[in-house]
C-alpha angles and dihedrals in degrees: 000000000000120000109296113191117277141282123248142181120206120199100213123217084272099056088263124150116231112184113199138166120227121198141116114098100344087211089042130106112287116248114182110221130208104191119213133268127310091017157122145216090277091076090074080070085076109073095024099115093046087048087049086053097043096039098250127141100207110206110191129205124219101197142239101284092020119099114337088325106131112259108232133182105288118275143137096215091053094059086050099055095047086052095053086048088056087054099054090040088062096041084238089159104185112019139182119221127206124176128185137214102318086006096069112082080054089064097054087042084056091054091044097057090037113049099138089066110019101102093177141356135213134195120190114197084327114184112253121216081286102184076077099048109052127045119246109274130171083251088068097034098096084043091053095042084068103043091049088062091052091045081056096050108269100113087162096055101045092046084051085048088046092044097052094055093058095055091052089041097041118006092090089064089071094060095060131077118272096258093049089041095055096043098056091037084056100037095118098026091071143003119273089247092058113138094218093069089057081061109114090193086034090054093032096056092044080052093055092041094048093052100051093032091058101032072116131356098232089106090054092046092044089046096050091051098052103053092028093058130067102293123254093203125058112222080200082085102060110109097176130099104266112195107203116201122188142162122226093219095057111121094180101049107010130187084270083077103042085050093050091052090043085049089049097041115074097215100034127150116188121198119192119206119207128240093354123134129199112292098032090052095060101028104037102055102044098128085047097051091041091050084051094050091039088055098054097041114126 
């Protein structure tokens, strides 16, 4: 795998660890980005030729609970205000913000505590308040179960919930080799014939993401409750241009979500693509979605 922009740790003003990736053109514009659920900092690998192409230097969050970042009480405003710390730490000045799938309520939460230097934000197949969008099954009971103890003040015992279901869910990927791993990981997310799992960089970098993002699963737990539960941050509060990209063949976030969160956000724009399922919709369209950032940044 060829060099892939470089590794960091930030100590936050608290005394917090933040590890990040930064990579993408290193004299480019700076875009902010929230990776999906459960991931690192490595998924920010994944678009860096097509950053270097557009300009843009890509910094990539691992959050609160994935890799040595500091595991905090779940929220949406918090991870917001520790990505707006990363940017002043940097001296980023004016900065773009793009989350995907579960990172994408991050990333409004990122324009809402920033507003002095966020120019644009982007959400690709971001997960809506879904409790609201989709009607109770016996698919979502479990999910709502949990949510339903943290709702009623037991924020512990709904994270351990959380947390015990991924390990039943997830903790057999780690056992297998990193072609097998990536592949079941990935098995809704794109056909079978995809290209990109003929990659070997595409399936090289999800490998290294898997492997530091569930080293536990208190990332995942801490992710899910904070967009599954009544959120602590109003996207009514974003000003800035958001750009909303999803596919209408998406089972895990579909246009019902994108159009809640263009409904939410004041200057939304939402684009459909057709056909398109999870994965293809966010991996497959980053120099698009970076042309369209690039055009109504201001």
């Amino acid at each position: 795998m060829t060099d892939l922009g470089s590794n960091h740790t930030l100590t936050l003003p608290d005394g917090r660890s933040m590890d990040y990736w930064d990579g993408g053109d290193p004299d480019g514009r700076p875009l902010v980005f929230q990776p999906g659920t459960p991931s690192a900092r490595a998924q920010g690998k994944l678009m860096h030729h097509q950053a270097v192409a557009a300009g843009l230097r890509v910094l990539s969050i691992s959050r609160p609970g994935y890799g040595a970042s500091t595991l905090t009480q779940p929220g949406l405003a918090s991870v917001g205000a520790d990505a707006a710390a990363l940017a002043g730490a940097l001296g980023l000045g004016s900065y773009a913000v793009l989350g995907a799938s579960g990172g994408g309520p991050f990333a409004v939460a990122t324009a809402v505590a920033d507003p002095e230097h966020v120019t644009v934000l982007g959400i690709a197949s971001g997960v809506g308040l879904w409790p609201l969008l989709s009607e109770p099954d016996e698919a979502s009971a479990e999910e709502r179960g949990f949510l339903a103890t943290a709702e009623g003040g037991d924020i512990d015992g709904a994270l351990a919930a959380y947390t015990a279901a991924a390990q039943r869910d997830l903790g057999s990927l780690l056992a297998l080799d990193d072609d097998a791993m990536v592949r079941a990981f990935l098995s809704g997310a794109f056909p079978p014939d995809s290209p990109r799992l003929s990659d070997a960089e595409f399936m090289a970098i999800w490998a290294e993401d898997l492997r530091e993002s569930l080293h536990s699963f208190d990332g995942y737990a801490r992710d899910n409750l904070s967009w599954g539960c009544r959120w602590d941050i109003d996207p009514r509060n974003v000003h800035v241009p958001a750009l909303l990209w999803y596919g209408d063949a998406d089972p895990v976030c579909p246009p019902a979500h994108g159009e809640w969160l263009a409904e939410q956000i004041p200057r939304s724009r939402l684009t459909i693509r057709q056909g398109e399922g999870h994965g293809q919709a966010i991996m497959d369209h980053w120099a698009h979605v970076f042309s369209e950032i690039l055009a109504v940044w201001h």
